[in-house]
N, CA, C and O of each residue as an XYZ file, in Angstrom:
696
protein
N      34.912     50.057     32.474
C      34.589     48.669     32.499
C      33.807     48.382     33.757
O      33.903     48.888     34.875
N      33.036     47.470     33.307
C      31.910     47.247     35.170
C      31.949     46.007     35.030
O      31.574     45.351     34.058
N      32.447     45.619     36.092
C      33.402     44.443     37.056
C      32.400     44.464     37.866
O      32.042     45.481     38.459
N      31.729     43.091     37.994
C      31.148     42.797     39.308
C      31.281     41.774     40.032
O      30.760     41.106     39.138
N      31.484     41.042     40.790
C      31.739     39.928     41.605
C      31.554     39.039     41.573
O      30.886     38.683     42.544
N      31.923     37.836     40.507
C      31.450     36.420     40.991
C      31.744     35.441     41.687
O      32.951     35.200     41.716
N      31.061     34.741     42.299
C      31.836     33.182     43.372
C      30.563     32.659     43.264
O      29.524     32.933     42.662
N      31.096     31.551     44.282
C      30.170     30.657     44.429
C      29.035     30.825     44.953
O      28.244     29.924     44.669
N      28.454     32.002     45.918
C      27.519     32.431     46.925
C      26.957     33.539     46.277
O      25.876     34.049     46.574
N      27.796     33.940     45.286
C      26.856     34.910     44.592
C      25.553     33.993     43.602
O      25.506     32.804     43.286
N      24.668     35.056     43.338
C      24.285     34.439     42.077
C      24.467     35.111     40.554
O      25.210     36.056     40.288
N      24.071     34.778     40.125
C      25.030     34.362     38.397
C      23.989     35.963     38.012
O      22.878     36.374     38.344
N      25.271     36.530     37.032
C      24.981     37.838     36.715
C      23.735     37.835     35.893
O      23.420     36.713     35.494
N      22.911     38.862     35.526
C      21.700     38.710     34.600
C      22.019     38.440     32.984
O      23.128     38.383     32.453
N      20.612     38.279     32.323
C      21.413     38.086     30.857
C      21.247     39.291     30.505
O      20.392     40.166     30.638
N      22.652     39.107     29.829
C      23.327     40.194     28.596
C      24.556     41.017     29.509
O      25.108     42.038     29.099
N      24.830     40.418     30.703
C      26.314     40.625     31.176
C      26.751     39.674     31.465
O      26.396     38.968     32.409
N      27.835     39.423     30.500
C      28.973     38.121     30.613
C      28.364     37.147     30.713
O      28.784     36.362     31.563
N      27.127     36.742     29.925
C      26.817     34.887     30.006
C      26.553     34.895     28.191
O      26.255     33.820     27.670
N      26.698     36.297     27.209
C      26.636     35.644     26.157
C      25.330     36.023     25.629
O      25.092     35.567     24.511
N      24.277     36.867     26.250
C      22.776     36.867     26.369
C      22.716     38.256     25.448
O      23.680     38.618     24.774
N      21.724     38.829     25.495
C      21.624     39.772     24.446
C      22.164     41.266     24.235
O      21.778     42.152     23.473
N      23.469     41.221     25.434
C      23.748     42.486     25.812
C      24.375     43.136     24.490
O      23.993     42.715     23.398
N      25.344     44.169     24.569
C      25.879     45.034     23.434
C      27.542     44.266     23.727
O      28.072     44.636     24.774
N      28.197     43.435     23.025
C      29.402     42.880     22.634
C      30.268     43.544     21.939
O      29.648     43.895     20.935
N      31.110     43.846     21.886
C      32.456     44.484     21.092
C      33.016     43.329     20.416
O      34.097     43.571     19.880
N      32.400     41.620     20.232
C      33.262     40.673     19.835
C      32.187     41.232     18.702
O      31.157     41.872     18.916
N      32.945     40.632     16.944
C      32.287     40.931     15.969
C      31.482     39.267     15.919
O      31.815     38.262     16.546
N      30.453     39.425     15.035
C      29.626     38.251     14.909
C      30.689     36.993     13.892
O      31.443     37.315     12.974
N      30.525     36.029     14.235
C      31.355     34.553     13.775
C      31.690     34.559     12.144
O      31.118     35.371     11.417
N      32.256     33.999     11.832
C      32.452     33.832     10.172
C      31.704     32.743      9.770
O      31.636     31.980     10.734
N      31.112     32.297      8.820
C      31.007     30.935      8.805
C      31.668     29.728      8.208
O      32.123     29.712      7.064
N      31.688     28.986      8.822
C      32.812     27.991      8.121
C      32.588     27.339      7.071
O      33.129     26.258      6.836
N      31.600     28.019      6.155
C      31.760     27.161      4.474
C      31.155     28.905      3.705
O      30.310     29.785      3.868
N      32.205     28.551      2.917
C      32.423     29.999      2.307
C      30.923     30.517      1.737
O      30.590     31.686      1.932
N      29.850     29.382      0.870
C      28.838     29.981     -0.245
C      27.579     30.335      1.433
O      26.466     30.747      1.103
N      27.736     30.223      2.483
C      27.709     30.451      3.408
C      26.608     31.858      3.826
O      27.532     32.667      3.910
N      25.384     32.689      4.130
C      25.926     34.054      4.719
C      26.777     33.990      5.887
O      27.014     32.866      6.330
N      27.313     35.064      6.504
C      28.147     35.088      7.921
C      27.100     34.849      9.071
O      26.017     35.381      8.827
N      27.154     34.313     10.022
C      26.035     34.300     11.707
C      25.480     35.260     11.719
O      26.255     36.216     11.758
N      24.422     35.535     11.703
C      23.217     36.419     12.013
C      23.280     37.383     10.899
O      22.963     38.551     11.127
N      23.689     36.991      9.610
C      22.977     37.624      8.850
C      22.281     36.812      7.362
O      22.895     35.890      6.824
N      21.214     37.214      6.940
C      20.435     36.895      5.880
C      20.820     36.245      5.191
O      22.050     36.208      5.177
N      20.043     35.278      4.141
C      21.160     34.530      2.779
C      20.716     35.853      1.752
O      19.729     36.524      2.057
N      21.404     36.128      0.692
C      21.786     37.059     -0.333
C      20.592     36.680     -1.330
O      20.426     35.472     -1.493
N      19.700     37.586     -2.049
C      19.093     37.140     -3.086
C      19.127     36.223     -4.160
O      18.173     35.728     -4.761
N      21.005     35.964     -4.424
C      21.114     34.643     -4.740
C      21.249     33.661     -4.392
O      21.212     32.758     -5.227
N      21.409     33.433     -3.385
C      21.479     32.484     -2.608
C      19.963     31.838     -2.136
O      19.785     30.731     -1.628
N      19.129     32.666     -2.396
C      17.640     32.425     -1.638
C      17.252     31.818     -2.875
O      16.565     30.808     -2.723
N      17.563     32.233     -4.367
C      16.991     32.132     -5.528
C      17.324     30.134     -5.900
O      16.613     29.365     -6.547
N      18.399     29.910     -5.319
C      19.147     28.989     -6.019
C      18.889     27.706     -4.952
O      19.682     27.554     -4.022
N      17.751     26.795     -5.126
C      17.381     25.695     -3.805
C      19.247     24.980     -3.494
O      20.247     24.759     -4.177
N      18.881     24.872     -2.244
C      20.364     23.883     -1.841
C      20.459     22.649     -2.147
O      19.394     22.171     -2.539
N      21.423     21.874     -2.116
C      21.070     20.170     -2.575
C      19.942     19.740     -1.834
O      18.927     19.359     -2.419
N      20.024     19.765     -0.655
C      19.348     19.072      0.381
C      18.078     19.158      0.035
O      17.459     18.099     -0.066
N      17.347     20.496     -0.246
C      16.500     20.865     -0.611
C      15.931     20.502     -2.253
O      14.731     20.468     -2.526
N      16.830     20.292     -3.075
C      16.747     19.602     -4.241
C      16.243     18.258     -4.070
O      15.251     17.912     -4.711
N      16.810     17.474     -3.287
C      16.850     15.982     -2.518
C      15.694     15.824     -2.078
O      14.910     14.943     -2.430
N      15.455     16.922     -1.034
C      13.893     16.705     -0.367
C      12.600     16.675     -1.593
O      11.763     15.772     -1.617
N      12.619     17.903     -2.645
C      11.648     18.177     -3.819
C      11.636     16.548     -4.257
O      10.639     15.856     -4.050
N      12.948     15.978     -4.931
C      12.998     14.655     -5.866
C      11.936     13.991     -4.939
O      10.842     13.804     -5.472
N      12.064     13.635     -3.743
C      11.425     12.637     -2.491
C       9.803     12.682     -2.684
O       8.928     11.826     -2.817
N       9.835     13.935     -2.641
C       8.119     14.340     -2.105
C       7.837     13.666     -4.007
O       7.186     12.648     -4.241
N       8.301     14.270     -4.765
C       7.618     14.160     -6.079
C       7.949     12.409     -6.207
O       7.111     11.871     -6.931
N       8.506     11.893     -5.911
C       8.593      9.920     -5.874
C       7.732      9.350     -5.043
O       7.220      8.236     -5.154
N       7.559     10.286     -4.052
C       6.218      9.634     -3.354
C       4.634     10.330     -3.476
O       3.519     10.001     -3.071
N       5.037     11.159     -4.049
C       3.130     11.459     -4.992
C       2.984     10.735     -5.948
O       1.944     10.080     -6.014
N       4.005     10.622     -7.016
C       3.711      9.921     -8.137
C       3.481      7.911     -7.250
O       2.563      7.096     -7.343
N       4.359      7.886     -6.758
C       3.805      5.940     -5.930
C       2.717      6.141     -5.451
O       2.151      5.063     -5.267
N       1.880      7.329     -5.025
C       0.784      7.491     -4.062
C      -0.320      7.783     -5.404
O      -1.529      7.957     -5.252
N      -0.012      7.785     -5.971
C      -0.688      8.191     -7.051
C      -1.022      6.665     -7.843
O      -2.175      6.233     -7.810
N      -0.021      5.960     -8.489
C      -0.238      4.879     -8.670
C      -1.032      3.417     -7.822
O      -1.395      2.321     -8.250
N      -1.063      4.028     -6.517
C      -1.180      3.128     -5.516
C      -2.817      3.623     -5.894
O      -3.370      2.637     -6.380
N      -3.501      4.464     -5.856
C      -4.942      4.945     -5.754
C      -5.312      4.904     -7.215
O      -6.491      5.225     -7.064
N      -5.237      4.813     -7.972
C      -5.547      4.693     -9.831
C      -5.096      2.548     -9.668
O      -5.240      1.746    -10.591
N      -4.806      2.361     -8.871
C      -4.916      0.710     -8.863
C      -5.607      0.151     -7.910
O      -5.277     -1.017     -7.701
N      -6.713      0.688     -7.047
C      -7.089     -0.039     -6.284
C      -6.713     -0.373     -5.268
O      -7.110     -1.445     -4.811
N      -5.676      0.555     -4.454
C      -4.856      0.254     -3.481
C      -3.438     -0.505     -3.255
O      -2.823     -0.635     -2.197
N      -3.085     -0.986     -4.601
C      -2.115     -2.021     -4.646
C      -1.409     -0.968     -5.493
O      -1.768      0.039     -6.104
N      -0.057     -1.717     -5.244
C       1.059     -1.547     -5.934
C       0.847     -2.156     -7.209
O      -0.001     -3.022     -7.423
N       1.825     -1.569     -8.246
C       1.547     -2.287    -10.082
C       2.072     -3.758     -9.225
O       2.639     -3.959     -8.151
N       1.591     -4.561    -10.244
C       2.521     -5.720    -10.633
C       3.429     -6.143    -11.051
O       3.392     -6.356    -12.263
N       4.320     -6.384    -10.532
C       5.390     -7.147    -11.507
C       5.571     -8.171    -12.589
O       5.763     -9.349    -12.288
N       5.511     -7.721    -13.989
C       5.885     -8.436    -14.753
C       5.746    -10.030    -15.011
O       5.005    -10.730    -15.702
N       6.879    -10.274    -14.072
C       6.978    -11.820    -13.445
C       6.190    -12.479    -12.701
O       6.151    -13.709    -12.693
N       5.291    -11.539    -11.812
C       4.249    -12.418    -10.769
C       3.283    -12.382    -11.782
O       2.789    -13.477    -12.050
N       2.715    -11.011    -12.680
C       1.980    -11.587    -13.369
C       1.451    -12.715    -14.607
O       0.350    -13.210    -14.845
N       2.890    -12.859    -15.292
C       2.999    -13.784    -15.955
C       3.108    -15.702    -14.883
O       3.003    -16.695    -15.603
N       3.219    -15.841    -13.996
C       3.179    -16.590    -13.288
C       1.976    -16.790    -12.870
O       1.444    -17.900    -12.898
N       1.361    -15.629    -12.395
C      -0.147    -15.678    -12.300
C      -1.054    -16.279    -13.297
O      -1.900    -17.161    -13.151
N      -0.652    -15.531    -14.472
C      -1.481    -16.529    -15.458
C      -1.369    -17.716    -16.305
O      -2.167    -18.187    -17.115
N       0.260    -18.245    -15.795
C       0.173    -19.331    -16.440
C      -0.332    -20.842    -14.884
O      -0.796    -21.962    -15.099
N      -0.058    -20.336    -13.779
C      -0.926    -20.587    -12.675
C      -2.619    -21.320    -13.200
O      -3.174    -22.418    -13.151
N      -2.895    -20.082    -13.635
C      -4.657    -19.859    -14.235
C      -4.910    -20.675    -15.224
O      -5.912    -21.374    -15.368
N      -3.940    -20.579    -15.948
C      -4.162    -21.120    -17.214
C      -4.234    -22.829    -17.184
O      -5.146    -23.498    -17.670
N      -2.426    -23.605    -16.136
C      -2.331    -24.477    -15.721
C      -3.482    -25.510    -14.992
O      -3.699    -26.721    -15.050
N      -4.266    -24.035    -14.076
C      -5.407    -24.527    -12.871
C      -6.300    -25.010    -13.980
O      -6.291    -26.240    -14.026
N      -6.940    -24.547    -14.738
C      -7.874    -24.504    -15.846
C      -8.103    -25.396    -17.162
O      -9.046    -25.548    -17.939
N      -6.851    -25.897    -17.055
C      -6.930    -26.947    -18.123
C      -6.984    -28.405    -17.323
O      -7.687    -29.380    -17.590
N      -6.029    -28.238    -16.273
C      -6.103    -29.480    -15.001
C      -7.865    -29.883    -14.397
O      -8.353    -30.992    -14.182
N      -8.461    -28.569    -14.262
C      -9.951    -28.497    -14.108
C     -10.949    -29.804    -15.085
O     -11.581    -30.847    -14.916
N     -10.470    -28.717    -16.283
C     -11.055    -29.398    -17.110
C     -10.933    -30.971    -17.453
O     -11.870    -31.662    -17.852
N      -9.645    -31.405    -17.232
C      -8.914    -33.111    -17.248
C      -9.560    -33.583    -16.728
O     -10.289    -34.378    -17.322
N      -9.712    -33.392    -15.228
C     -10.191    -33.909    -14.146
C     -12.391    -34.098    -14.286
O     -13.109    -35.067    -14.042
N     -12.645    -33.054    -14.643
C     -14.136    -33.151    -14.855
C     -14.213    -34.327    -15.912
O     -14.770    -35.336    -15.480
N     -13.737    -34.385    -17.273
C     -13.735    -34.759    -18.211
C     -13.143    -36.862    -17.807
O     -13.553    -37.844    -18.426
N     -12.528    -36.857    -17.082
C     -12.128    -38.357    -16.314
C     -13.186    -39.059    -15.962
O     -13.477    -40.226    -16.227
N     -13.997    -37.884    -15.056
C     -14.959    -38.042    -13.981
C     -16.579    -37.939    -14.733
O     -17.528    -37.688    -13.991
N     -16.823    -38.152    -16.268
C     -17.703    -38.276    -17.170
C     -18.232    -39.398    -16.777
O     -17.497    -40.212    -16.217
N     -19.456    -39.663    -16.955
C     -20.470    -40.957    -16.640
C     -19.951    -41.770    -17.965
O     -19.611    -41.172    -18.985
N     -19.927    -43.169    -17.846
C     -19.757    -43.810    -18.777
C     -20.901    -44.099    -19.980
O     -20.681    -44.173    -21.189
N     -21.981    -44.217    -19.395
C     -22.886    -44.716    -21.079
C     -23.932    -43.299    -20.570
O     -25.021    -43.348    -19.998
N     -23.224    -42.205    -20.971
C     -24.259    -41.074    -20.876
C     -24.575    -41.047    -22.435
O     -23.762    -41.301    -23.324
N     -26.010    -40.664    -22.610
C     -26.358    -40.114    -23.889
C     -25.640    -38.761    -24.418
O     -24.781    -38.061    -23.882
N     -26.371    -38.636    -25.793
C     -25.965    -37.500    -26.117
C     -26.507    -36.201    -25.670
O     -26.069    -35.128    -26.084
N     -27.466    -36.318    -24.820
C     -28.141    -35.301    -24.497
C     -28.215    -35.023    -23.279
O     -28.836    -34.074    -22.800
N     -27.329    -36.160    -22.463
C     -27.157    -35.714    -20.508
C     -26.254    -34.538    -20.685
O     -25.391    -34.360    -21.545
N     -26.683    -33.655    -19.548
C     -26.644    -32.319    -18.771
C     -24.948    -32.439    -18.805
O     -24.233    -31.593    -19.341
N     -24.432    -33.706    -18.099
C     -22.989    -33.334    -17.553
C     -22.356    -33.909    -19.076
O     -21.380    -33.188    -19.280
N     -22.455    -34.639    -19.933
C     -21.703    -34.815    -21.182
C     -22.056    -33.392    -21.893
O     -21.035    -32.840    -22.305
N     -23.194    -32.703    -22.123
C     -23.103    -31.106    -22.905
C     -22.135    -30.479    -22.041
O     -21.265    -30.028    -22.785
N     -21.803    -30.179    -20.615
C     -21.357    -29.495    -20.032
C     -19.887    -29.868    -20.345
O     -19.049    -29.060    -20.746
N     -19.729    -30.826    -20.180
C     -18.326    -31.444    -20.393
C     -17.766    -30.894    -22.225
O     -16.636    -30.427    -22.366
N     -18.785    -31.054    -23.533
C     -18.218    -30.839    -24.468
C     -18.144    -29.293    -24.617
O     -17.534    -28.924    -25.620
N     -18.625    -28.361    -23.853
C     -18.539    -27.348    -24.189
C     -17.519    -26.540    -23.355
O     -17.272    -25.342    -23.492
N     -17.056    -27.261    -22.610
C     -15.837    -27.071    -21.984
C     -14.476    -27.248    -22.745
O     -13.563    -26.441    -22.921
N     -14.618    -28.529    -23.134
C     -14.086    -28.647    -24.432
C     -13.653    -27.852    -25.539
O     -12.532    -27.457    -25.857
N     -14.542    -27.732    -25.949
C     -14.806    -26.665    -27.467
C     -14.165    -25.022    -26.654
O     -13.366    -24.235    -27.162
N     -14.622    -24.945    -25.727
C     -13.854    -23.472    -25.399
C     -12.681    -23.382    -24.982
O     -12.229    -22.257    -25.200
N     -11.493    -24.522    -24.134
C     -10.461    -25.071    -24.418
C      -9.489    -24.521    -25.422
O      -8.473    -23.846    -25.585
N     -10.570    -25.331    -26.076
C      -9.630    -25.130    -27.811
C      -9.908    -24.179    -28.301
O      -8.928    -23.725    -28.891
N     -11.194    -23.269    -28.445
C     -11.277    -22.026    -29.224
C     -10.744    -20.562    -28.441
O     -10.498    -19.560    -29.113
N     -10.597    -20.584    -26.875
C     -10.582    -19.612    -26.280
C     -10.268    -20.131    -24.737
O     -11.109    -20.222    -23.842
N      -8.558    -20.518    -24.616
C      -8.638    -20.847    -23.628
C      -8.344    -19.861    -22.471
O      -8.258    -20.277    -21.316
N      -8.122    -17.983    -22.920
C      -8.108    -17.169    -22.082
C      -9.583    -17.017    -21.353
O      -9.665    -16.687    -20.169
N     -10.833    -17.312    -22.236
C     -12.166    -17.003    -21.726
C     -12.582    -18.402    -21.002
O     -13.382    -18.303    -20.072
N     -12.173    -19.514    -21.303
C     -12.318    -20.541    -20.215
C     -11.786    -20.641    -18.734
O     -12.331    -21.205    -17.786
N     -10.368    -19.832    -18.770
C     -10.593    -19.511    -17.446
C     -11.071    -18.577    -16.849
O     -10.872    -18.682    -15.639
N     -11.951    -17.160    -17.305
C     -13.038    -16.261    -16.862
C     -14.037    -17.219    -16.702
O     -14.712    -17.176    -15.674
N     -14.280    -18.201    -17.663
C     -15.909    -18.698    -17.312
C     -15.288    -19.824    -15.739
O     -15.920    -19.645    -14.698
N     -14.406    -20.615    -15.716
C     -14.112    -21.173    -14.389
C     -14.238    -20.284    -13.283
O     -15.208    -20.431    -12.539
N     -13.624    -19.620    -13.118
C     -13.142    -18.717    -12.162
C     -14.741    -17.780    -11.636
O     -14.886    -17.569    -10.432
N     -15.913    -17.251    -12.711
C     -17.038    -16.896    -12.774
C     -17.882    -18.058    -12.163
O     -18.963    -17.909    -11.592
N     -17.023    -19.607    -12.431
C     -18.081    -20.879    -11.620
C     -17.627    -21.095    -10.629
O     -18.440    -21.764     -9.990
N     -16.602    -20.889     -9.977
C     -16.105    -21.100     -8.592
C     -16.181    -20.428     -7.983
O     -16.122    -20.774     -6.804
N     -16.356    -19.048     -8.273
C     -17.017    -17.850     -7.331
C     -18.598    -18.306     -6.980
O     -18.996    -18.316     -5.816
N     -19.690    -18.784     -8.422
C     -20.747    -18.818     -7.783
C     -21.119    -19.797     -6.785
O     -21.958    -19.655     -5.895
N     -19.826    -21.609     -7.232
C     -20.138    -22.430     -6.099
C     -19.852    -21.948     -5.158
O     -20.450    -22.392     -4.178
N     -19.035    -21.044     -4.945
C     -18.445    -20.836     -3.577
C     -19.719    -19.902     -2.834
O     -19.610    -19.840     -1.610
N     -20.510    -19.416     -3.232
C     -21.275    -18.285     -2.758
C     -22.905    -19.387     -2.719
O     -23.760    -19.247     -1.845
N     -22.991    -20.284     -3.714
C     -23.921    -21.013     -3.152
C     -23.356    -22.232     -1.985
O     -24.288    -22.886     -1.517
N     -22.097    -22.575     -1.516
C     -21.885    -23.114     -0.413
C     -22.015    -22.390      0.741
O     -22.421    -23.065      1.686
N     -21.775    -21.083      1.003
C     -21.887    -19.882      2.066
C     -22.875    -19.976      2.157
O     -23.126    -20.265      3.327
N     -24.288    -19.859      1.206
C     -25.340    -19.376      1.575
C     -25.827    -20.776      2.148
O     -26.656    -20.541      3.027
N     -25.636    -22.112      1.992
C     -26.000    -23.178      2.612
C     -25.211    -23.390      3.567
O     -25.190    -24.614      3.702
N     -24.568    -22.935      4.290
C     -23.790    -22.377      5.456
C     -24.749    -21.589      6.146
O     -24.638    -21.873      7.339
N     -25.451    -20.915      6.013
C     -25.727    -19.869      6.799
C     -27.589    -20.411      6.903
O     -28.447    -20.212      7.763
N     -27.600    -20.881      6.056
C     -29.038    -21.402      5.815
C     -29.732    -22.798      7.077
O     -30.871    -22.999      7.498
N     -27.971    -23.740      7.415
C     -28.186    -24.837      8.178
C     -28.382    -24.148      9.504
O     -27.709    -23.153      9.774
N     -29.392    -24.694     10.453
C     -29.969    -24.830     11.787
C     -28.562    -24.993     12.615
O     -27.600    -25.760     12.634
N     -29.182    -23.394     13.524
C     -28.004    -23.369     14.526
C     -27.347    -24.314     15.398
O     -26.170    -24.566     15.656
N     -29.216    -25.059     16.025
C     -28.950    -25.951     16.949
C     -29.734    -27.197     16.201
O     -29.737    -27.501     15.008
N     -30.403    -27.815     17.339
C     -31.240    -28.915     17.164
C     -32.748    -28.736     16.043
O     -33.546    -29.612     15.711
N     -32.723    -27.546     15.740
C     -34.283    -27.545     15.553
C     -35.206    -26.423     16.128
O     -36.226    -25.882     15.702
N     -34.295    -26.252     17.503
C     -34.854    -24.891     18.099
C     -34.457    -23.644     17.457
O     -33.332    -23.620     16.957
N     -35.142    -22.671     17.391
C     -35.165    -21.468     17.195
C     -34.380    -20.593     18.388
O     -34.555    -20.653     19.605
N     -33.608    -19.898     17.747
C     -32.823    -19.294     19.205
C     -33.433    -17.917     19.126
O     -33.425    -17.168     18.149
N     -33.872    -17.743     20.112
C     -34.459    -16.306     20.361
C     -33.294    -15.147     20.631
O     -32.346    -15.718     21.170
N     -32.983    -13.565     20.436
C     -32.345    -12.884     20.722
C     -33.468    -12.018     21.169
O     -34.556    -11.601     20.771
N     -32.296    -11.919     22.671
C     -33.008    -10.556     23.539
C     -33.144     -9.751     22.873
O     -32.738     -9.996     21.737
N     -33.818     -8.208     23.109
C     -33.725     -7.040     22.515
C     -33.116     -6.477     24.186
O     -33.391     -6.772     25.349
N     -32.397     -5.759     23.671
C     -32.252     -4.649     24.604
C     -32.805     -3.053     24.605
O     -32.929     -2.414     23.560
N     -33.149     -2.457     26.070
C     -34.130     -1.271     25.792
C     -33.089     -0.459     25.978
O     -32.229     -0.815     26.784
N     -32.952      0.745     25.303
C     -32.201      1.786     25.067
C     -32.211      3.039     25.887
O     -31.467      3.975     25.593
């Protein structure tokens, strides 16, 4: 047996004598404490390698729930599906907006218009699609409030910055 000296003034023996390090041990290697287990420092068994663990079952389910959501998320345009309920809310929303549209234009009719003023045709054919097709009356709204909205922007951008003057921009030299 080789006994060597420790205290406090010494310093601490090298590894693989008496700290546990990679020397040659006479203790046998650990058991492990769950039987389907291999023992400490040795291999799992060909069946054991063959047969995934829960955890590992758990992890597979995960990854495959989030390809298939990642998957749905990119085949939609970036969004999540819809729900059912928002969408049916959505379109009775649309549908609601669209007939209220139409009330309101139809109030707001000139009184002794002919049969042939611009806003009474516009008004009856609003009408008539109402009643024949009121899913495509709100595409054709929704197709007219996009374009007012895009001819108000462009008369936005069209009005004079300032007074009348022209504003010059520097160039800068590179």
């Amino acid at each position: 047996m080789n006994t060597k000296p420790t205290g406090p003034n010494l310093p601490p023996p090298p590894l693989g004598e008496g700290r546990g390090g990679g020397g040659c041990s006479a203790i046998p290697p650990a058991r492990s404490p769950h039987p389907n287990l291999p023992p400490k420092g040795e291999g799992a068994s060909p069946e054991q390698r063959a047969k995934p663990s829960p955890l590992a079952t758990l992890n597979a389910h995960i990854t495959q729930a989030s390809q298939a959501a990642a998957g749905g998320l990119r085949s939609n345009g970036g969004k999540w599906p819809e729900l059912r309920s928002a969408q049916r809310f959505r379109e009775t929303w649309e549908r609601l907006g669209a007939e209220a549209a139409v009330v309101q234009a139809t109030h707001r009719a000139p009184e002794n218009a002919g049969p042939l003023n611009s806003h009474m045709l516009v008004l009856r054919t609003l009408g008539l699609m109402r009643e024949l097709s009121p899913h495509y009356l709100r595409r054709f709204l929704s197709h007219t409030e996009t374009l007012l909205w895009l001819e108000q922007a462009q008369g936005q951008l069209k009005a004079p910055a300032g007074k009348g003057k022209a504003v010059k921009v520097a160039r800068q030299k590179k």
